[in-house]
C-alpha positions, 0 to 999 in steps of 0.5 A: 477407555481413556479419557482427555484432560478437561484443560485439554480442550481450553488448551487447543483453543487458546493456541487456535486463537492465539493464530488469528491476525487482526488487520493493521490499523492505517498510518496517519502520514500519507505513507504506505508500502503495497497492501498497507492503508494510510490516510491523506487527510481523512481519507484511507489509502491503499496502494494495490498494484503498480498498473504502469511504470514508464518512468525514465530511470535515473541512470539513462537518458530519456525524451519524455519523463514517462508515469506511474500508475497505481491502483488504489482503494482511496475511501473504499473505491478502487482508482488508478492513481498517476504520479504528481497528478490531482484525482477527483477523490481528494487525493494526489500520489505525490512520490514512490521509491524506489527510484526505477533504473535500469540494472534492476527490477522493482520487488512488490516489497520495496515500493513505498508511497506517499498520498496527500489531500488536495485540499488541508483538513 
């Protein structure tokens, strides 16, 4: 009977380990892309979904200027966060890129967002 190597064991667990992801730490500048947390003053922002985009695009003429909304975990709450508008958490979205046109769709990966404090820390 053949036996296994006894760094055989210590090998295997060393690659397991080596497979293991630690959570990103937040950025600190109010910017984040989908998934990603920041922080707007003290504090963390997660931008979750896009819930609606009714913005006029850049390339077509449009009657009223429309919204974004997005979900957002803001201190460990989920809250729908609109575009230029103050929220009762302490936070405001105060931009999102890309801009919305209407010869192409928004990937989830090219969304980029900002978030400030309401009130300076």
């Amino acid at each position: 009977m053949r036996t296994l190597p006894p760094l055989l064991p210590l090998l295997s667990l060393i690659a397991i380990g080596a497979c293991a992801t630690l959570p990103k730490p937040a950025r600190d500048d109010g910017m984040a892309r989908l998934g990603e947390a920041t922080r707007a003053g003290r504090l963390e922002v997660r931008p979750l979904s896009v819930v609606e985009d009714s913005r006029c695009p850049e390339n077509a003429r449009c009657i009223t200027a429309g919204r974004l909304i997005v979900r957002t975990q803001v201190g460990g709450q989920s809250r729908d966060l609109e575009l230029g508008t103050p929220d009762a958490s302490g936070v405001v979205l105060d931009a999102a890129e890309p801009a919305k046109r209407t010869d192409r769709r928004i990937l989830p990966g090219a969304w980029r967002f900002h978030f400030s404090p309401l009130a300076p820390d």
